[in-house]
C-alpha positions in Angstrom: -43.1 -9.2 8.1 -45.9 -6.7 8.7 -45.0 -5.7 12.1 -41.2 -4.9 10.8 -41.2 -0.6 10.5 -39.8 -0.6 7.4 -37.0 -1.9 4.6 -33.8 0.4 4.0 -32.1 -1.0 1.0 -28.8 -0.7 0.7 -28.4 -3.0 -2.5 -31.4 -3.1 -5.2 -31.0 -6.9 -5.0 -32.6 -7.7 -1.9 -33.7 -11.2 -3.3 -30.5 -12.5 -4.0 -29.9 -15.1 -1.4 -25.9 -15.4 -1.9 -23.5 -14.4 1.0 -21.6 -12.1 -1.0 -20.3 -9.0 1.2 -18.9 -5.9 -0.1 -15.3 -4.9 1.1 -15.0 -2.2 4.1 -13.4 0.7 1.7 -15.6 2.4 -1.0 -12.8 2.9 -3.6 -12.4 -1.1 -3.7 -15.6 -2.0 -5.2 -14.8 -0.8 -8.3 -11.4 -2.2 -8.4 -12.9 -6.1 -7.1 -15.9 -6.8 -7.5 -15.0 -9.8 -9.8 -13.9 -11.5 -6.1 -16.6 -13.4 -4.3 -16.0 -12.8 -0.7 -17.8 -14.8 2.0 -18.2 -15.7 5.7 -15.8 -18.0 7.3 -15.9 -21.8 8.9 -15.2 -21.0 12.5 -17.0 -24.5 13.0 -15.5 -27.8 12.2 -16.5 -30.0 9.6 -16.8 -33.5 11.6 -16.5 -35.5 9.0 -15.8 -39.0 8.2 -11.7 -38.1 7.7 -11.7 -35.3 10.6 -12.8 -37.8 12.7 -10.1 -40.9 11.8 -7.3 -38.3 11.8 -8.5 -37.3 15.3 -9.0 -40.8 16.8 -5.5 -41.8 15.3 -3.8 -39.0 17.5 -2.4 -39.8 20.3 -2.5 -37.9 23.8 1.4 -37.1 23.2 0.0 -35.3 19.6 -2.2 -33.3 21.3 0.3 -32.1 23.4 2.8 -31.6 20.4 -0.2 -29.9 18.8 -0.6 -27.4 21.6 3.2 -26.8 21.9 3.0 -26.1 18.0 0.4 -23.0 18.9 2.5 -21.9 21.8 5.9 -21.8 19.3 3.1 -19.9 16.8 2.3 -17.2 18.9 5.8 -16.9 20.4 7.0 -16.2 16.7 4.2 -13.9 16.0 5.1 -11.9 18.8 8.8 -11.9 17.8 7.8 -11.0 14.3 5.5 -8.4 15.6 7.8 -6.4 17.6 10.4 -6.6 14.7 7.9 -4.7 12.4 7.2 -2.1 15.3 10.9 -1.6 16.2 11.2 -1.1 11.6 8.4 1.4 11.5 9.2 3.5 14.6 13.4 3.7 13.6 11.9 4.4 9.9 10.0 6.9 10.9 12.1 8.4 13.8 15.0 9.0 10.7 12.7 10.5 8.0 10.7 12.5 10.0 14.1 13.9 12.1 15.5 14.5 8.6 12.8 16.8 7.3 11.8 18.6 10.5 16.4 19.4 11.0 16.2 20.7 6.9 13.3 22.7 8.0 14.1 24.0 11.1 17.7 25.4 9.4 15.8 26.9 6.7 13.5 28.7 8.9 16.0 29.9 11.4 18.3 30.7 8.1 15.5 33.1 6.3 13.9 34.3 10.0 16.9 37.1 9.9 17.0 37.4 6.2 13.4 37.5 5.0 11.7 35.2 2.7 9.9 32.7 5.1 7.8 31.5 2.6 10.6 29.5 1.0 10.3 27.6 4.4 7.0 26.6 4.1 7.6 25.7 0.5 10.5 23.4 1.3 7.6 21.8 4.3 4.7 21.9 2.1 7.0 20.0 -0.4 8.8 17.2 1.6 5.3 16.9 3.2 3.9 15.7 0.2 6.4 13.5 -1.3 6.6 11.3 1.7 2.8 11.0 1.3 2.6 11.0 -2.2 4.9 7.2 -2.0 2.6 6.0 0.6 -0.4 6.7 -1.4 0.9 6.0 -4.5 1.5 2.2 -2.9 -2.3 2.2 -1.4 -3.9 3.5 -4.4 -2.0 1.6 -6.9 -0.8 -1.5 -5.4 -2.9 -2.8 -2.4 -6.2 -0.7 -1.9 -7.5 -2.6 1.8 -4.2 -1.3 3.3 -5.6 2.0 3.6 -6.8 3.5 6.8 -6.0 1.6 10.1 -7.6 -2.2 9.2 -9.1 -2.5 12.6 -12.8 -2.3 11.0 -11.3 -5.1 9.0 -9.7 -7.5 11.4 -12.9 -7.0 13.3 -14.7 -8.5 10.6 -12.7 -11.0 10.2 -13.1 -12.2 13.3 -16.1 -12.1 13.8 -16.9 -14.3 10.4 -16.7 -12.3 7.7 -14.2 -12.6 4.8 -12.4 -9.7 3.9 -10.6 -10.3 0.5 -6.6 -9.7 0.3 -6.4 -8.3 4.1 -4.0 -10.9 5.4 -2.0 -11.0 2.8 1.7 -10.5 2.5 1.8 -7.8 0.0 -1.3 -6.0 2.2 1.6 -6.1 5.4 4.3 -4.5 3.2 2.0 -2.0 1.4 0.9 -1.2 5.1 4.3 -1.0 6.8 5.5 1.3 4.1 2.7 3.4 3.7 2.4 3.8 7.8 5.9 5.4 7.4 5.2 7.5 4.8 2.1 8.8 6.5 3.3 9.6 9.4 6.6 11.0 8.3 4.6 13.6 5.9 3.4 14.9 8.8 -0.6 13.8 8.4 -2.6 13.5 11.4 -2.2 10.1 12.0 -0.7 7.6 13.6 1.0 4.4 13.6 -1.1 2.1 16.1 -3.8 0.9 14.0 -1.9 -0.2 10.9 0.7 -2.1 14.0 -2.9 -4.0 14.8 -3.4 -4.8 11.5 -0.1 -5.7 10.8 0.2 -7.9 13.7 -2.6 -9.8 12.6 -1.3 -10.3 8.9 1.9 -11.7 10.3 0.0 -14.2 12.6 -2.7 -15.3 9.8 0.6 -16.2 7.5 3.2 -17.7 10.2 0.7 -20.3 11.3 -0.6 -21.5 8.2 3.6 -22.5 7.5 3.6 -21.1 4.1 2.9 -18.4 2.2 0.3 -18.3 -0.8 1.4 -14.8 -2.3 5.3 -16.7 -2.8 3.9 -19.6 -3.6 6.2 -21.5 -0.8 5.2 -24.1 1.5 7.0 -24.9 4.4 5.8 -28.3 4.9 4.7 -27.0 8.9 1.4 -26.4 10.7 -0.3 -27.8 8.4 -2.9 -28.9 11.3 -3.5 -25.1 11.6 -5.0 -24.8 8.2 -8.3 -23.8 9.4 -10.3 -20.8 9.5 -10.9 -21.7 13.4 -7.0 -22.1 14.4 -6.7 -18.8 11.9 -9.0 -17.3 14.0 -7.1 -17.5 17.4 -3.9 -16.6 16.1 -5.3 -13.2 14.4 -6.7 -12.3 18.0 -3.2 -13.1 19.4 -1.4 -10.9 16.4 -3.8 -8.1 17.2 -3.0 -8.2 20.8 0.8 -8.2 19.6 0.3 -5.5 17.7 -1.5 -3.5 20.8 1.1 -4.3 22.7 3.8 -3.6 20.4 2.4 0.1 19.6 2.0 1.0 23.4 4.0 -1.2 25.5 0.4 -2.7 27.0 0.6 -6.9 26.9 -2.0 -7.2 29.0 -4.1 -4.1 27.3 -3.5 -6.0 23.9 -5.2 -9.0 25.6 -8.1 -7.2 26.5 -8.5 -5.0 23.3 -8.4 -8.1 21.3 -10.9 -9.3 23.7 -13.1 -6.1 24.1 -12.9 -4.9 20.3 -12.3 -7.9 18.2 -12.5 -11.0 18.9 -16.0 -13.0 18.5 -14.7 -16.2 20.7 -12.2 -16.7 23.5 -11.3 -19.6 25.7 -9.2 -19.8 28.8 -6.0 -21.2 26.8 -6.4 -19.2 24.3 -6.0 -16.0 26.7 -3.0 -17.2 28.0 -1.0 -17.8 24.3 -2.5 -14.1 23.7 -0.7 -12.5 26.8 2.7 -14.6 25.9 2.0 -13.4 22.2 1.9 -9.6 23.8 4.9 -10.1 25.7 7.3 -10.9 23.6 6.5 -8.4 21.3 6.9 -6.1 23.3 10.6 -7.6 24.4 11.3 -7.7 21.2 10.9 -4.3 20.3 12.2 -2.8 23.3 15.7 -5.4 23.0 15.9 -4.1 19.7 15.3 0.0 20.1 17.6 -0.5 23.6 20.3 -1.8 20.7 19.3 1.0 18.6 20.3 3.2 20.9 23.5 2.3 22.1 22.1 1.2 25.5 21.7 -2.9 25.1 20.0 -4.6 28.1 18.0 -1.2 29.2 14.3 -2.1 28.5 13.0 1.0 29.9 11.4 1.8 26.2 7.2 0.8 26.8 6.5 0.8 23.1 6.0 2.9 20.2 3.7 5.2 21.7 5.6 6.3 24.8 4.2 8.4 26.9 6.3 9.0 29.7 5.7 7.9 33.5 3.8 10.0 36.0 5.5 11.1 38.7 4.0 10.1 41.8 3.3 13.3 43.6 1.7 14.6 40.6 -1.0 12.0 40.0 -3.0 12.2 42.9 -7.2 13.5 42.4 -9.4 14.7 45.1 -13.2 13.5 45.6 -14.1 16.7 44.1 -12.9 16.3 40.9 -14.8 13.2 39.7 -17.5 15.4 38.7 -15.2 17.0 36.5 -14.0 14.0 35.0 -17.2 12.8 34.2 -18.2 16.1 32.3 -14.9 15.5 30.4 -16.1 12.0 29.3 -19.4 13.4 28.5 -17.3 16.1 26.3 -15.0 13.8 24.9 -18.0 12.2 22.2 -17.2 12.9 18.9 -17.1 10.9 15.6 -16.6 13.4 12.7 -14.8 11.9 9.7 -14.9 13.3 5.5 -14.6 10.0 4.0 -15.4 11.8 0.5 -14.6 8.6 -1.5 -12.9 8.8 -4.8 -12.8 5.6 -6.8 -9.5 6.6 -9.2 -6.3 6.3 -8.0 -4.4 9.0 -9.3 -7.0 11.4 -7.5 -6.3 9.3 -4.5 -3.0 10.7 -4.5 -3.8 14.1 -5.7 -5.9 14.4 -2.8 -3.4 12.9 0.2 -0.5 15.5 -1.6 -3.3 18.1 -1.1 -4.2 17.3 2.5 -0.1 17.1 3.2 0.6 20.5 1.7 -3.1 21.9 3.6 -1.3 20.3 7.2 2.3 22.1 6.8 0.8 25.2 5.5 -1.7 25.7 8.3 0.8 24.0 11.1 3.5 26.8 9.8 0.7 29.6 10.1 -0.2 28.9 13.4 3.7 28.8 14.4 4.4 32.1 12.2 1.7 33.8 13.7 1.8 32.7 17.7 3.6 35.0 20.1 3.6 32.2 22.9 7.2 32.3 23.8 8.4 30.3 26.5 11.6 30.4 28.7 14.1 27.4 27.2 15.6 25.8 30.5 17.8 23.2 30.9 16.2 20.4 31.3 14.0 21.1 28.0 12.9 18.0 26.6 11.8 19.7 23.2 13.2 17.4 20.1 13.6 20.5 17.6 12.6 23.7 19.5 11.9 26.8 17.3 12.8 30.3 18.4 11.6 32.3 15.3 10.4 35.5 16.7 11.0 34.9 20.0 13.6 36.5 22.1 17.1 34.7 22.7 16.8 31.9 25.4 12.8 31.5 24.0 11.0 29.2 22.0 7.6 29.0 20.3 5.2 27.0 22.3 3.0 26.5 19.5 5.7 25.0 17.5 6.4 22.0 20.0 2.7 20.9 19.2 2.7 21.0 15.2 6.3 20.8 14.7 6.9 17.0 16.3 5.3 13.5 15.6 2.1 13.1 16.8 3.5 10.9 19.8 6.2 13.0 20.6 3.4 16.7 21.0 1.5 14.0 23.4 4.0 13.2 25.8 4.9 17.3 25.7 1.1 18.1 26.6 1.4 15.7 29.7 4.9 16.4 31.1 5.6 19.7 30.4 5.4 22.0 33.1 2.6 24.3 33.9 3.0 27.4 31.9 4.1 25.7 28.9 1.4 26.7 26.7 -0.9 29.1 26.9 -4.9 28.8 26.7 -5.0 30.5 23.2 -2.3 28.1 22.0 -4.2 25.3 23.4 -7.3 26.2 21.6 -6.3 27.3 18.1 -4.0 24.4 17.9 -7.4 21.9 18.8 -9.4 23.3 16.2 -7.0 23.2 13.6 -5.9 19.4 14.5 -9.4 18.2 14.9 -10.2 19.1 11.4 -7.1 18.4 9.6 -7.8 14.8 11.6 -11.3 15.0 10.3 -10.0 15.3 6.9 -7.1 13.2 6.8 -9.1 9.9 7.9 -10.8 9.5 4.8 -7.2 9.3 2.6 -6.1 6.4 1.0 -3.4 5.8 2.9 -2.2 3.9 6.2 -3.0 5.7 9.1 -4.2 5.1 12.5 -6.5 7.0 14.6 -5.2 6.5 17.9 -3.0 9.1 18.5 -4.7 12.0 16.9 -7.6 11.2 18.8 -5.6 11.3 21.7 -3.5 14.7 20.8 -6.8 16.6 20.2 -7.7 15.7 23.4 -4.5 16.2 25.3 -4.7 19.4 24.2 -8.5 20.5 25.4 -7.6 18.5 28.0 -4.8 20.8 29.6 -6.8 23.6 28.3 -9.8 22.3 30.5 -6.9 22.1 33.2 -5.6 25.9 32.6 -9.1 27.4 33.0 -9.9 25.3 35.8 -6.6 26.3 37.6 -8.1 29.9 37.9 -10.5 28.7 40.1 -8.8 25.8 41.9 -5.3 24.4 41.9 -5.2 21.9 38.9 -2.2 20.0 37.4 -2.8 20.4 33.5 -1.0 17.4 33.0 -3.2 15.4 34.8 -6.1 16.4 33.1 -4.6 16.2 29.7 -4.2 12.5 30.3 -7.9 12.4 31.1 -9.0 14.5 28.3 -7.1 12.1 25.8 -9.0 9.1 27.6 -12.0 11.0 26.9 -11.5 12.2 23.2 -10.3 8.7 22.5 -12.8 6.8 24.4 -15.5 8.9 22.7 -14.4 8.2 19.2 -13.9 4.2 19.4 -16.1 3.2 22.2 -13.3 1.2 24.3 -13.8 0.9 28.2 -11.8 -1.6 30.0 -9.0 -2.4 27.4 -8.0 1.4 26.9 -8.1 2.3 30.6 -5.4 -1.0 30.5 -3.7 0.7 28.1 -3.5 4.1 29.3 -2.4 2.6 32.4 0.6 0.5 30.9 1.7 3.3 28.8 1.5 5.9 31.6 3.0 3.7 34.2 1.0 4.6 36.9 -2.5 2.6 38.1 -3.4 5.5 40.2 -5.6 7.2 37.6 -7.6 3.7 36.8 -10.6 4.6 37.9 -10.7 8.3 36.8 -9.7 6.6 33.8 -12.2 3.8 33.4 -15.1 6.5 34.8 -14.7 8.7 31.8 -14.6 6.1 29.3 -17.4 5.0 30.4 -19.5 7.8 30.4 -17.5 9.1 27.0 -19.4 5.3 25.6 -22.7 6.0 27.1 -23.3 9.5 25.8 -21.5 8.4 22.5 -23.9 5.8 22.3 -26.7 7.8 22.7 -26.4 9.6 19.9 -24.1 7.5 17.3 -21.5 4.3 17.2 -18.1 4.3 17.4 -15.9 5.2 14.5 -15.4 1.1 13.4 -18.8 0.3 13.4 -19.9 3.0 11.9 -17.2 2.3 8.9 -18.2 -1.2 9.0 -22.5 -0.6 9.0 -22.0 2.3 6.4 -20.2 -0.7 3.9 -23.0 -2.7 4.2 -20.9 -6.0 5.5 -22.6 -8.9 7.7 -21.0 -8.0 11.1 -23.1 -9.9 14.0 -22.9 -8.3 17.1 -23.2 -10.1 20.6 -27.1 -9.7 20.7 -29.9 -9.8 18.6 -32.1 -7.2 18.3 -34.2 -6.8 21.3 -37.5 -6.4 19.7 -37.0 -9.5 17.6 -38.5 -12.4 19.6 -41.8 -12.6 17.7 -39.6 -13.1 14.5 -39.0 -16.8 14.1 -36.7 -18.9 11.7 -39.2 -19.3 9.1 -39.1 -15.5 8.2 -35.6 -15.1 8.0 -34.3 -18.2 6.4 -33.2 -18.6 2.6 -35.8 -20.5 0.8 -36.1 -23.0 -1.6 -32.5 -24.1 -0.8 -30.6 -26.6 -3.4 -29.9 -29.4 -1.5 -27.4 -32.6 -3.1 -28.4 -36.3 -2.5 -26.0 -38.5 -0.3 -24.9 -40.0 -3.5 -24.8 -37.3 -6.6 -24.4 -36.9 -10.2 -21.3 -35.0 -11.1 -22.9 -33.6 -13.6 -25.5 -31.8 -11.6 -22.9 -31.0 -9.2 -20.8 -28.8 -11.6 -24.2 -27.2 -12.3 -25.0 -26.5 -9.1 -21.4 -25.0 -8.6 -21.4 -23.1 -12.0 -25.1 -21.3 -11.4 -24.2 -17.5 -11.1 -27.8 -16.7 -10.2 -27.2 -18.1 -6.5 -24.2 -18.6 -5.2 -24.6 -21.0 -2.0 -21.4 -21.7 -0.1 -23.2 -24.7 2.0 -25.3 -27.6 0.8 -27.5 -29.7 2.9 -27.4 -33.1 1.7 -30.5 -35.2 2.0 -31.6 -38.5 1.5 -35.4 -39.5 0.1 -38.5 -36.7 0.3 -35.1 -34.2 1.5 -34.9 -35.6 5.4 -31.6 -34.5 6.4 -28.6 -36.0 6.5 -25.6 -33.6 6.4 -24.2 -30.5 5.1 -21.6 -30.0 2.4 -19.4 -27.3 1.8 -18.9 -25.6 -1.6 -14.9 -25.8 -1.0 -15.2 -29.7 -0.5 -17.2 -29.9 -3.6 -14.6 -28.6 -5.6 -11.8 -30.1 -3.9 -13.5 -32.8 -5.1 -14.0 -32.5 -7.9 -10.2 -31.8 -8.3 -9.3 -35.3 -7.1 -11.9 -36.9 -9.7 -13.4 -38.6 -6.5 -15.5 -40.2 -8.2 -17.7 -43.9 -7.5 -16.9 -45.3 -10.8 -13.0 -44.5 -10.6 -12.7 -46.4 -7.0 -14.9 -48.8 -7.9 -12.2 -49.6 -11.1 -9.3 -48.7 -9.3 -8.5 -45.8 -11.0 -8.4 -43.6 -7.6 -4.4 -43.4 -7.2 -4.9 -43.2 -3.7 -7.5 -42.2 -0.8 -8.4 -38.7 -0.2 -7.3 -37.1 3.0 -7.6 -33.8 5.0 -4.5 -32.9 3.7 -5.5 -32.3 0.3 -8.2 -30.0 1.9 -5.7 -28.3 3.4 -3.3 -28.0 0.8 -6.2 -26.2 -1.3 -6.9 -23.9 2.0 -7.4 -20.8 1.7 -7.6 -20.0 -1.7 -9.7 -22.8 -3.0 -9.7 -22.9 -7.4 -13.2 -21.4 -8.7 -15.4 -24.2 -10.3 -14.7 -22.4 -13.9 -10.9 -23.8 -13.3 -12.4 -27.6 -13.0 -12.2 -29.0 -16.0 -14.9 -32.3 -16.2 -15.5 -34.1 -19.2 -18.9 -35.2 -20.6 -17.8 -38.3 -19.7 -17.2 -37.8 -16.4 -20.4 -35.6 -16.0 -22.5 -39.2 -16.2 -20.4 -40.1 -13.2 -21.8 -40.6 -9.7 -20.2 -38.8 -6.3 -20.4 -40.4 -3.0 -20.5 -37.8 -0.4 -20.8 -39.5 3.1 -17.2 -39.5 3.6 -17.1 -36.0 3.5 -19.7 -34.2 4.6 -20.9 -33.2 7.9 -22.9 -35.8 9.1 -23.9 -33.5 12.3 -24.9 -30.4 11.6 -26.4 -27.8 13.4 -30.2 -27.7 12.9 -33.1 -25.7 14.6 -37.5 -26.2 13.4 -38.8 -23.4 11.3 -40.8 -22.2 14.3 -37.1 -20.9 16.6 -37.1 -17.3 17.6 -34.6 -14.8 15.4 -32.6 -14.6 19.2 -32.4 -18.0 19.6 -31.0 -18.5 16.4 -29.0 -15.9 16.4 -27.4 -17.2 19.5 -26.9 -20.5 18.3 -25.0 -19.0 15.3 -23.0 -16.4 17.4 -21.7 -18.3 19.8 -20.7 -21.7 17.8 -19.0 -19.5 14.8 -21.5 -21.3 12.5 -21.9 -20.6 8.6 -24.9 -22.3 7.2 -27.9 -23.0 10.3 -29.9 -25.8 8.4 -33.9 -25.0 9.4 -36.2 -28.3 9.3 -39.5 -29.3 9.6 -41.6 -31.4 12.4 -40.0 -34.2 10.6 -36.4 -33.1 10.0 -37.3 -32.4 6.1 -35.4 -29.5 5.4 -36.9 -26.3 5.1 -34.8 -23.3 4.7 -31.2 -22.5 4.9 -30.0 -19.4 7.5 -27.0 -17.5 6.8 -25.0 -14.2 8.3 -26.6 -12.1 5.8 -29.8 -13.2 6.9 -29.1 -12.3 10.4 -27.6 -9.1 10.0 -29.7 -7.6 7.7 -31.8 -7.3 10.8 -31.3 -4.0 13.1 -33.2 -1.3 15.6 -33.9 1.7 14.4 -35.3 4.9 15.2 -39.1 3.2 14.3 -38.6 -0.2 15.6 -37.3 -3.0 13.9 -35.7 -2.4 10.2 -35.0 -5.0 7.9 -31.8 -4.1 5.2 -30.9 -5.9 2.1 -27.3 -5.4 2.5 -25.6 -4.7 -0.4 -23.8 -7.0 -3.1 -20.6 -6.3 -4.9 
C-alpha cells in the first residue's frame, strides 16, 4: 500500500471488515443505527434446490413466468400513474386554495392599507402545509426526505438502503410531496414520483406486503433481490414518465442514472412500464377535468408545446448554446443537518415563512407591469399597484407552482418580463433552492433547477436580443437544459425528456450539446448533486470503472483476511457462534472441505433460515424433519430475514451436526490472490456479485472481497486514496 497517496478516514474503524453501510441522510444515523444494512444478491444462489426447481419447469412455465413480469410491470405502471394523477389533483386544490385566499386578501388591503396582513396570512398557510409534511418525515419515516433518487440509485446498484421501499416510506412520501410543494418551497414533485414509482414496483412484485403483514400467495418466483432489481428500474422509469410525460426518457434515465444492469427484455417491460403510466395519468386527469378521452395532458410537469415557427436556431448560435452549458454548472446545497426532529420542523416552518416573505417583497416592491390581454394564460394574475388592465410580472414567477412559472418563462410572449425581473427573481430562487434542499421533507430538485434556469435563460435571451433577434423562449428552454444538466449530470435521458415534455425534436441537438458541455465542465470541477449526496454518506456505491491508476493493486491487497469459513458438514453450535459474533459481521461464508480448498459459498440468510427449520443431520436421519426444505421457505423469509438473536437453539441441539451441500453454492465466483483491483472490480460489477472468494495456486481460500473493499478505493487530487468508509 505504499504507493497509495494517502488514507482519508471517514469512520475510526477502518479495520472492521463488516459490510455495514450508513444510510444516505445524516439525521437517520442517530435514529438507526441498531439496523444492519448490507449489500444485495443480484447473483443467484445455484444451489442444490434452485437447480431441481429449475429443471422441473417446463418451457410453458417459463413462458407463464415471463408473462407474470410483463402483468408486474403493467400494474406498476398503472399504480404509478394513479399516484401521479393523486399528487398533482392534491396539489393543484391546496395550492389553488391558498394562492385564491391570498390573492383576495391582497387585492382587499391593496386599497385599504395594511398589506402586511397579507403576507401574514402567506407566511402562515405557507408553513402549516409544510409544517404536516415535515412533521410526517421527521417523525414518522425519516428516508422519505429529499427526492430518494441518491437512494434508489443505491439500491440498484447493490447496496441496501434500510426502510426505502417500504409502504409506509411511499405514503409518508406521497403526503409529504404535497405538503411541500403546496407550502410553496422550492421544490418539486418529480423526484419523490421516481422514488415512489419504485416503492410501488419493489412491493407489487414481491405479491405481498411485509409492513401489513399480508401475503397474497403470488410471485412468489420474484422473491429475489435480482427480479427486485428489474422491476425498481421499471418503477423508476414509470415514475419518469409519469412526472413528465417522457416513456421513453424514463427508459433511458433509469438506464443512464440508475440502473447497474440491463438486458434487451428487460428494456422492453421498462418502456411498457412507462407507458401505461403515463395513460393512466393522463385517462384519469382528462376525467378530472371533464374532458374524458382527450389525452392531450404529457404529465405532471407540462410544459407546453413549441410552436413550430418559433423553434428554429441558426448556425450561429451554437456557440451560444455551448457557453450556456458551460454556465449552467452549479451544485450549491446547505444540507446543515439537524439530528432532532422537532428542529426539523422548526426549520422547514422557517424556510416556508423565509420563501413567502421574500416572494411577497419582490412582488410588493417590482413596478414590472404588463398589459393583461386576452389570451392571458396567467392562473392568478396580481394587479397590486399596477394600473387597471395591468398585472405584476414579477408575481407570475413567485406567485404559481414551480411548474406552472416554467411553462410562463417559455411561452409567454417577448416583453413579458423585464431583465431586472428576470435577475432578482434568479438570485432570490437560487438560494431559497439552495436552502430548501437540505429540509427534511419530500422534495424534488427537478424543477427548481429547471425554473432558475428558465429564468437566466430568457434573461440571456433579452440581452442577447439587443444585439441580435432572439426568441427568449427559446433560450429559456436551453437555459433550463443547462441549469438542470449542470446540477445532476444527465446527457442523453434528459435531452429525451426535454424533448417529450416540449413536444418538439427540433431542439435535440442544441439540447444534448449543452448537456454535454454543462457535464464536462461540471465534472471538472465537482460531481453531480446524487453523487455527491451519496460519497459525502460514506455508502459503498461502485461506479462503472475502477479507478484508473489501480492496476498495480491486485486482490491480495484489497481482500478481507483471515475469513471464517464453515465445513461442508458443521456443528450447529459453532454455527450460532459464528452468526452471533458482533465483532465481524460476515454476510457470506465460503464453505471448505479439508486444509480450506473450496467448495462453496453460504449465505448468512440461508444459515438462519436454517437454523429456523431445525435442518439438522440427526433430525432426518430419525425422521424428525416434518418435511423437505424448499426454496419456498427461503422465500417466505425474504426480505426481512429474523436476526440470529431470534433463533432459539437448545444446548441440545448445539451438539448437532448441519449438512450444507444442499444449500450452498456449489459454484461460486473465485479469482487467485494475484488478480488486478480492475479485473476484479469488473468481475464484481458486471455479475452483481456480493462476496468474490480470493484463492490460492491451489484453490485454498485466501481472502474474502466485498463492495466495501472495492469502494473504499478512489482518485483523488494526489493519486490514488484509500477510505475506510464509515460504519453506523
Amino acid at each position: 500500500m505504499a504507493n497509495i497517496a494517502k488514507k482519508v478516514s471517514w469512520s475510526g474503524r477502518g479495520d472492521d471488515r463488516g459490510e455495514r453501510t450508513p444510510l444516505l441522510n445524516g439525521d437517520e444515523e442517530v435514529k438507526y443505527n441498531r439496523q444492519v444494512p448490507d449489500t444485495l444478491d443480484y447473483d443467484n444462489s445455484e444451489n442444490q434446490l434452485f437447480l431441481e426447481e429449475e429443471r422441473r419447469m417446463s418451457h410453458m412455465g417459463f413462458r407463464c413466468l415471463e408473462i407474470r413480469r410483463w402483468v408486474i410491470c403493467g400494474l406498476i405502471g398503472f399504480l404509478t400513474g394513479l399516484i401521479a394523477c393523486m399528487i398533482d389533483i392534491a396539489v393543484e386544490k391546496l395550492a389553488g386554495y391558498k394562492y385564491f385566499a391570498v390573492k383576495l386578501n391582497i387585492e382587499k388591503y391593496t386599497e385599504l392599507g395594511g398589506l402586511s396582513i397579507s403576507l401574514i396570512l402567506w407566511a402562515v398557510l405557507n408553513s402549516a402545509f409544510v409544517m404536516f409534511g415535515a412533521i410526517a418525515v421527521a417523525f414518522v419515516e425519516p428516508i422519505a426526505a429529499g427526492s430518494g433518487i441518491p437512494q434508489i440509485k443505491c439500491f440498484l446498484n447493490g447496496v441496501k438502503i434500510p426502510r426505502v421501499v417500504r409502504l409506509k416510506t411511499l405514503v409518508i412520501k406521497v403526503f409529504g410531496v404535497i405538503c411541500s410543494v403546496a407550502g410553496g418551497l422550492a421544490v418539486g414533485k418529480e423526484g419523490p414520483m421516481i422514488h415512489s414509482g419504485a416503492v410501488v414496483a419493489a412491493g407489487v412484485s414481491q405479491g405481498r406486503s411485509t409492513s401489513l403483514k399480508k401475503d397474497f400467495k403470488i410471485f412468489e418466483y420474484f422473491r429475489r433481490d435480482t427480479e427486485k432489481r428489474d422491476f425498481v428500474s421499471a418503477g423508476a422509469a414509470a415514475g419518469v414518465s409519469a412526472a413528465f410525460g417522457a416513456p421513453v426518457g424514463g427508459v433511458l434515465f433509469s438506464l443512464e442514472e440508475g440502473a447497474s444492469f440491463w438486458n434487451q427484455m428487460l428494456t422492453w417491460r421498462i418502456f411498457f412500464a412507462s407507458m401505461v403510466s403515463t395513460f393512466t395519468l393522463n385517462f384519469f386527469l382528462s376525467i378530472y377535468h371533464g374532458k374524458p378521452g382527450e389525452l392531450s395532458s404529457p404529465g405532471l410537469i407540462n410544459f407546453g408545446r413549441f410552436d413550430s415557427d418559433i423553434v428554429q436556431y441558426n448556425l450561429y448560435e451554437i456557440p451560444l448554446f455551448i457557453i450556456m452549458g458551460a454556465l449552467g454548472e452549479g451544485n450549491v446545497t446547505l444540507s446543515l443537518y439537524i439530528h432532532r426532529p422537532c428542529l426539523q420542523v422548526m426549520e422547514a416552518m422557517l424556510v416556508a415563512a423565509v420563501t413567502a416573505t421574500v416572494s411577497f417583497a419582490m412582488i410588493y416592491f417590482s413596478n414590472d407591469c404588463q398589459p393583461l390581454g386576452q389570451d392571458n394564460t396567467e392562473e392568478y394574475p396580481l394587479q397590486l399597484f399596477c394600473a387597471d388592465g395591468e398585472y405584476n410580472s414579477m408575481a407570475t414567477a413567485f406567485f404559481n407552482t414551480p411548474e406552472r412559472s416554467v411553462r410562463s418563462l417559455f411561452h409567454n410572449p417577448p416583453g413579458t418580463y423585464n431583465p431586472v425581473t428576470l435577475g432578482v427573481f434568479t438570485l432570490a430562487y437560487f438560494f431559497l433552492a439552495v436552502w430548501t434542499y437540505g429540509l427534511t421533507v419530500s422534495a424534488g430538485v427537478f424543477i427548481p433547477s429547471l425554473l432558475i434556469g428558465a429564468a437566466w435563460g430568457r434573461l440571456f435571451g433579452i440581452l442577447l436580443s439587443f444585439i441580435i433577434w432572439a426568441d427568449p423562449g427559446k433560450y429559456a428552454l436551453i437555459g433550463a437544459a443547462a441549469q438542470l444538466g449542470g446540477i445532476v449530470r444527465m446527457t442523453l435521458s434528459l435531452t429525451v425528456i426535454l424533448v417529450e415534455a416540449t413536444g418538439n425534436v427540433t431542439y435535440g441537438f442544441p439540447i444534448m450539446l449543452v448537456l454535454m458541455t454543462a457535464k464536462i465542465v461540471g465534472d471538472y470541477f465537482i460531481e453531480g448533486l446524487y453523487d455527491i449526496h451519496i460519497k459525502l454518506q460514506s455508502v459503498p456505491f461502485l461506479h462503472w470503472d475502477a479507478p484508473p491508476t489501480s492496476h498495480w493493486l491486485t486482490a491480495r491487497e484489497v481482500m478481507s483476511s483471515p475469513v471464517t469459513c464453515l465445513n461442508r458438514v458443521e456443528k450447529v453450535g459453532r454455527i450460532v457462534d459464528v452468526l452471533s459474533n458482533t465483532s465481524t459481521i460476515h454476510n457470506g461464508f465460503p464453505v471448505v472441505a479439508h486444509t480450506r480448498i473450496i467448495c462453496g459459498l453460504i449465505l448468512r440468510s440461508q444459515l438462519i433460515v436454517l437454523l429456523k427449520h431445525k435442518v439438522f443431520v440427526e433430525r432426518a436421519s430419525s425422521r424428525l424433519s416434518q418435511r423437505k426444505l424448499q426454496l419456498k421457505d427461503f422465500r417466505d423469509a425474504y426480505p426481512r430475514f429474523p436476526p440470529i438473536q431470534s433463533i432459539h437453539v437448545s444446548q441440545d441441539e448445539r451438539e448437532c451436526m448441519m449438512d450444507l451441500t444442499e444449500f450452498m453454492n456449489p459454484t461460486p465466483y473465485t479469482v487467485p490472490q494475484e488478480t488486478s483491483l480492475p479485473r476484479v472490480f469488473k468481475l464484481f460489477r458486471a455479475l452483481g456479485l456480493r462476496h468474490l472468494v480470493v484463492v490460492d495456486n491451489e484453490n485454498r481460500v485466501v481472502g474474502l472481497v466485498t463492495r466495501k473493499d472495492l469502494a473504499r478505493y478512489h482518485v483523488g487530487k494526489d493519486g490514488l486514496e484509500e477510505l475506510h468508509l464509515a460504519q453506523t
